[in-house]
N, C-alpha and C positions, 0 to 999 in steps of 0.2 A: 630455770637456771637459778642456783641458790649459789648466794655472796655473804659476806657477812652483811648485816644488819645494820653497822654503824656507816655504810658507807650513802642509804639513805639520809641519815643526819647532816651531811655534810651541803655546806651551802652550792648551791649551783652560780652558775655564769650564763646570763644573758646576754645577748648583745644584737644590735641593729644589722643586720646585712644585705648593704643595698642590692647585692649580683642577687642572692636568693628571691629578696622586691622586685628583682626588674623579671626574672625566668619564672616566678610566681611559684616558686618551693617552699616560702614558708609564709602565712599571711602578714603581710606586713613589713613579711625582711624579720620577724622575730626568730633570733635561733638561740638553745638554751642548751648549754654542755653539763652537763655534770661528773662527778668523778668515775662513776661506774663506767661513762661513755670514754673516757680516756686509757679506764681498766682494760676494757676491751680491745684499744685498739691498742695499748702495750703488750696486754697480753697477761699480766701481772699487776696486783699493787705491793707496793714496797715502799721505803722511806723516799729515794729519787725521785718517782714518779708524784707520789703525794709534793715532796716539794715543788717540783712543775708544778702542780695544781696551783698549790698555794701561791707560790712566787705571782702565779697568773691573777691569781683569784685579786689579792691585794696588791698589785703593782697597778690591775685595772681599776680597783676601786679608790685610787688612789689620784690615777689621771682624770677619771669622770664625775669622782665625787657621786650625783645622784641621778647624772646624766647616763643611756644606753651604752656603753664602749661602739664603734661602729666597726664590724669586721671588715678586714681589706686596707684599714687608715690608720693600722698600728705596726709602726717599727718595733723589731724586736734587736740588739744587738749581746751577744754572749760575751763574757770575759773571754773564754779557752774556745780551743780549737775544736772542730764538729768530730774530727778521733779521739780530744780527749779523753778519759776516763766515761762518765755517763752522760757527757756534753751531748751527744745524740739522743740522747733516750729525752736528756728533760728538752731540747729543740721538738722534737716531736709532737709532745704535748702540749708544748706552746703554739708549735703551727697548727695543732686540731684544734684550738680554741680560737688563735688569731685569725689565720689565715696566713698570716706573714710565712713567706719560705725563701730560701737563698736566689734559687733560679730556675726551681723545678716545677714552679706553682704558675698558676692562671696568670696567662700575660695578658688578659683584658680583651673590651672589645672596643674598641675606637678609640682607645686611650682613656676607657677608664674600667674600673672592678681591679686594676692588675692585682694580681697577689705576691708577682716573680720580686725578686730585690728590695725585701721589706725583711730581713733577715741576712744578720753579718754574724760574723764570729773572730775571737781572735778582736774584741774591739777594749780601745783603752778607756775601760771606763772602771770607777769606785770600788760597783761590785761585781753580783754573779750575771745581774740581766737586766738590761736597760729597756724600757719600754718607754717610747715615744707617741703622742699626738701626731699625725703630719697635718691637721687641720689649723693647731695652737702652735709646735712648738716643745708643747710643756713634757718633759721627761720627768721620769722616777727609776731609781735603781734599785735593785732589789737583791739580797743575800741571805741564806739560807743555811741554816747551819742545826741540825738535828740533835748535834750532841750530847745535848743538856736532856734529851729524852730519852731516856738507857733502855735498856732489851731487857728479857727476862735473863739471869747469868744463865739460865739452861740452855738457852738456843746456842751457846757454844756446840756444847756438845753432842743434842741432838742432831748439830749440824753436822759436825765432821761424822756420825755414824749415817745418816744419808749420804753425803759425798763416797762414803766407804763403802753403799753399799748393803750398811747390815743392820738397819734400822728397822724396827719391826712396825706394821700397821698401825699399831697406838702411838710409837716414837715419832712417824709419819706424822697424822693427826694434829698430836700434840705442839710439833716445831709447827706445822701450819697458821695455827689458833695461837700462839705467842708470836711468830711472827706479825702477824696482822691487829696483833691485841698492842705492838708497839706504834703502829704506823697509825691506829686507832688514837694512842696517844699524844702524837706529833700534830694532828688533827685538833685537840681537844687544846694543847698548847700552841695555837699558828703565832700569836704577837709575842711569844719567844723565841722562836725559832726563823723569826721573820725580822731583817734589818732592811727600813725604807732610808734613800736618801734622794 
């Protein structure tokens, strides 16, 4: 399977997870996401999904400092609605890293691992995603705004001749490789494109 190159560079997410400790799937409860693993199960990278990453990456390192995040004990709460715009796409990514999901995820075994109602949306907070401790308490919000990291001006056009249809195999190609050479960028800028509060 061949990806671009830079998405090895990028830092990964560790975290403690006691359900995988106690069913003995990872040693120790260690489980380690990285963005190619989130690639996959989006199906794509793009600027969106890279912010999921990111939001994640730093919202976590932010509650834990130099401590494991523990999956399963992280609220996640969204500004906008789960039809919003790509308010689904980045939830997604967030629940394959957290575990946190609305009501669709592991409701525990004896009253503990749940995963169900550790994700809202539609919540009044600052920014785009609020990630909670439930051990502490301690929350961070987190906002994401890619703007300031521009595109090549070509992917306009090479775009609208894929949508049209009449793009030739190197126009192909080429939008590919600028597309991902931007989100590569977004990457290489996270503490700009990244607001903690």
């Amino acid at each position: 399977m061949n990806y671009p190159t830079f998405f090895n560079n990028i830092p990964s997410i560790t975290l403690q997870d006691p359900l995988s400790n106690f069913l003995g799937t990872f040693e120790n409860g260690i489980v380690e996401f990285n963005y190619l693993d989130v690639v996959k199960s989006a199906g794509h990278s793009c600027p969106t999904v890279a912010g999921a990453y990111i939001s994640t990456l730093k919202g976590l390192e932010a509650l834990y400092a130099d401590e494991k995040p523990t999956r399963g004990t992280i609220a996640v709460s969204l500004k906008n609605d789960m039809k919003e715009g790509v308010t689904g796409v980045i939830s997604n990514v967030i629940t394959q890293i957290t575990g946190a999901t609305e009501d669709s995820g592991f409701k525990g075994l004896n009253g503990k691992f749940a995963r169900n109602n550790l994700m809202h949306f539609n919540a009044d907070i600052k920014g785009d995603v609020e990630f909670k401790r439930l051990d502490t308490d301690k929350t961070v919000t987190v906002s994401y705004d890619p703007s300031s990291v521009l595109g090549n001006p070509k992917m306009q056009e090479l775009m609208g001749k894929l949508m049209q249809g009449v793009a030739n195999p190197e126009e192909k190609k080429e939008f590919g490789e600028l597309w991902q050479k931007r989100v590569e960028a977004i990457f290489a800028n996270m503490d700009k494109v990244i607001t903690l509060s």
